[in-house]
Short mmCIF file of the C-alpha atoms (twelve columns), coordinates in Angstrom:
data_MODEL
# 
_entry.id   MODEL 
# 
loop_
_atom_site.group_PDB 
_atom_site.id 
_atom_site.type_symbol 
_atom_site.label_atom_id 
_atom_site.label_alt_id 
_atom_site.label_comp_id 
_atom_site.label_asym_id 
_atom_site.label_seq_id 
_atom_site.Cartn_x 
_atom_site.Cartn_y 
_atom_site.Cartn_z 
_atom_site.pdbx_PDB_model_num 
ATOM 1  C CA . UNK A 1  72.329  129.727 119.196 1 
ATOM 2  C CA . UNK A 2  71.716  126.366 120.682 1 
ATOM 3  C CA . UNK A 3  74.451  124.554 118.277 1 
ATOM 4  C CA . UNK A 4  77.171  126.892 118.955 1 
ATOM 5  C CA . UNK A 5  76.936  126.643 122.753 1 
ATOM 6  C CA . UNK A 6  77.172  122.697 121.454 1 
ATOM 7  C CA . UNK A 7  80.224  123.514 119.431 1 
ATOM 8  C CA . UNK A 8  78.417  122.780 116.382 1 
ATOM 9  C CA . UNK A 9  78.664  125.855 113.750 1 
ATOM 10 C CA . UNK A 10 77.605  125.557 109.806 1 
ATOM 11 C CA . UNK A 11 80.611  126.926 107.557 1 
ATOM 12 C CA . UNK A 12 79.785  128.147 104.283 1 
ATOM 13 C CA . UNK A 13 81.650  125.801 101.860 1 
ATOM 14 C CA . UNK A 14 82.093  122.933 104.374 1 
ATOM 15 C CA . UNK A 15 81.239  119.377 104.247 1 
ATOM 16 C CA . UNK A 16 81.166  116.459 106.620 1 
ATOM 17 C CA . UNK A 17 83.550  113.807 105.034 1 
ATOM 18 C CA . UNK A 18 84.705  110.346 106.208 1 
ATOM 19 C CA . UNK A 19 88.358  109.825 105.786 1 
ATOM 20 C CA . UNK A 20 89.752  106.738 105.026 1 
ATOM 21 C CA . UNK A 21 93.458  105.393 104.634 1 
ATOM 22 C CA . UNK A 22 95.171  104.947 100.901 1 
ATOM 23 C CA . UNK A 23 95.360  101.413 100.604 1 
ATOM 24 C CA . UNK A 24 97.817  101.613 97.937  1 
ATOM 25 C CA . UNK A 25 100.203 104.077 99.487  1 
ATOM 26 C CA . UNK A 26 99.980  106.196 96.189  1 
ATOM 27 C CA . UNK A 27 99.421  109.662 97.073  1 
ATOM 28 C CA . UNK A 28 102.073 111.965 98.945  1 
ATOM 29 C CA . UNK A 29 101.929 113.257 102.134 1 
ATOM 30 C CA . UNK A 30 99.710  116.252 102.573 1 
ATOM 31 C CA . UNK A 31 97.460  114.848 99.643  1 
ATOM 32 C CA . UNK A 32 93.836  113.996 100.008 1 
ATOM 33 C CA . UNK A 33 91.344  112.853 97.538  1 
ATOM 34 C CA . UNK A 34 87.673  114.385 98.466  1 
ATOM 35 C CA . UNK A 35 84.429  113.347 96.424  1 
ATOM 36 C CA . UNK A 36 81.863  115.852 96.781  1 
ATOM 37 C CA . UNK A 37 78.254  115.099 95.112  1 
ATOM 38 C CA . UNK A 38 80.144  112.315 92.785  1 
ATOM 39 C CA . UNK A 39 83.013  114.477 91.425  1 
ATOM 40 C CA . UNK A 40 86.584  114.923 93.004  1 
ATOM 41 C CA . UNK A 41 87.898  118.402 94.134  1 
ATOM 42 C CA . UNK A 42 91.481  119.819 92.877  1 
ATOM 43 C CA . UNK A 43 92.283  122.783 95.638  1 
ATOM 44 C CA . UNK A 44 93.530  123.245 98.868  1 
ATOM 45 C CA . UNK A 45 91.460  122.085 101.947 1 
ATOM 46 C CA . UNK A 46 91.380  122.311 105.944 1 
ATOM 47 C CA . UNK A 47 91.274  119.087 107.522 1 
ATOM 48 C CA . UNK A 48 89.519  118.982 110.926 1 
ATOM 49 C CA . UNK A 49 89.437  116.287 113.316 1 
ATOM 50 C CA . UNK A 50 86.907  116.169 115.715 1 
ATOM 51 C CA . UNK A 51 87.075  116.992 118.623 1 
ATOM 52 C CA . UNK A 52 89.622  119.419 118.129 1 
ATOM 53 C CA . UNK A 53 91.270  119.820 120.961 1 
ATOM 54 C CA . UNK A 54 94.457  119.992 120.004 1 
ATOM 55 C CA . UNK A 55 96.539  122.017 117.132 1 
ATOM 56 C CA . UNK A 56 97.194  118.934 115.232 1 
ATOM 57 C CA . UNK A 57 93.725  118.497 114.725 1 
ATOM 58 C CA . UNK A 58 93.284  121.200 111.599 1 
ATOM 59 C CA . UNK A 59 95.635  120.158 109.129 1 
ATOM 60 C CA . UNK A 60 96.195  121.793 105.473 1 
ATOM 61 C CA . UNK A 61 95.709  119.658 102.659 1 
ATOM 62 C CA . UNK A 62 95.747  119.326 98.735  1 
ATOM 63 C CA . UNK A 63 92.754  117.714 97.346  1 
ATOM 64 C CA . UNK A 64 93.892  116.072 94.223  1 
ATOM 65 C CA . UNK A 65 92.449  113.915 91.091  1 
ATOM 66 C CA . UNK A 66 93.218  110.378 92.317  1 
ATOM 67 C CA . UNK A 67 96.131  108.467 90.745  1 
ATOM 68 C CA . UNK A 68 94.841  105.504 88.452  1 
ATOM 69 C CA . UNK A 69 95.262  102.875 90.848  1 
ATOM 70 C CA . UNK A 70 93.464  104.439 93.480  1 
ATOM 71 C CA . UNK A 71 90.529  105.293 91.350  1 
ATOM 72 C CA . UNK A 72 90.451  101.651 90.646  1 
ATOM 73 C CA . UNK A 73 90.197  101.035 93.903  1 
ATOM 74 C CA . UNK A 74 87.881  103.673 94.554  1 
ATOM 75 C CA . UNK A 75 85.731  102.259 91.265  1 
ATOM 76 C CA . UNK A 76 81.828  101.682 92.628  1 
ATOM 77 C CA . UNK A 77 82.731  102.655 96.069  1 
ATOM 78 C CA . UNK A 78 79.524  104.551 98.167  1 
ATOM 79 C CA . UNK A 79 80.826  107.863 98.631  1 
ATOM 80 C CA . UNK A 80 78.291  108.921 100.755 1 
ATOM 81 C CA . UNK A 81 78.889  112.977 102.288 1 
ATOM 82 C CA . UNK A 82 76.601  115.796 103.128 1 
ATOM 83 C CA . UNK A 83 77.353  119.592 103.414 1 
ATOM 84 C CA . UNK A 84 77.018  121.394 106.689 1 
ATOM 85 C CA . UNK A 85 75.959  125.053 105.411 1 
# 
């Protein structure tokens, strides 16, 4: 009870992510690559920015397979996440 008077709730299915710009400006708008536990998700996904305040601050999302020259990029990158639930 103590968390959710903090605002702090676990969501089944959730994960804490970092998000990080494209540097090469490859994917579209609305896309998002997500690595969870080493392997990339292909699905739609909520996008929550803390502190959420305002409406713009959940956003809808397709995870997709990253295009070749951002997995190059991506190549022996810590992807570091944990799961909330």
């Amino acid at each position: 009870m103590e968390k959710l008077a903090l605002g702090k709730a676990a969501i089944r299915g959730s994960l804490y992510a970092l998000g990080v710009p494209d540097p090469t400006c490859t994917l579209a708008p609305g896309e998002v690559v997500v690595v969870e536990d080493g392997k990339f998700l292909d699905e739609d996904v909520l996008c929550y920015r803390s502190p959420g305040t305002h409406a713009g601050d959940i956003q809808r999302a397709i995870a997709v397979l990253p295009p070749d020259a951002l997995r190059d990029t991506l190549q022996g990158a810590a992807c570091v996440g944990g799961h909330s639930g």
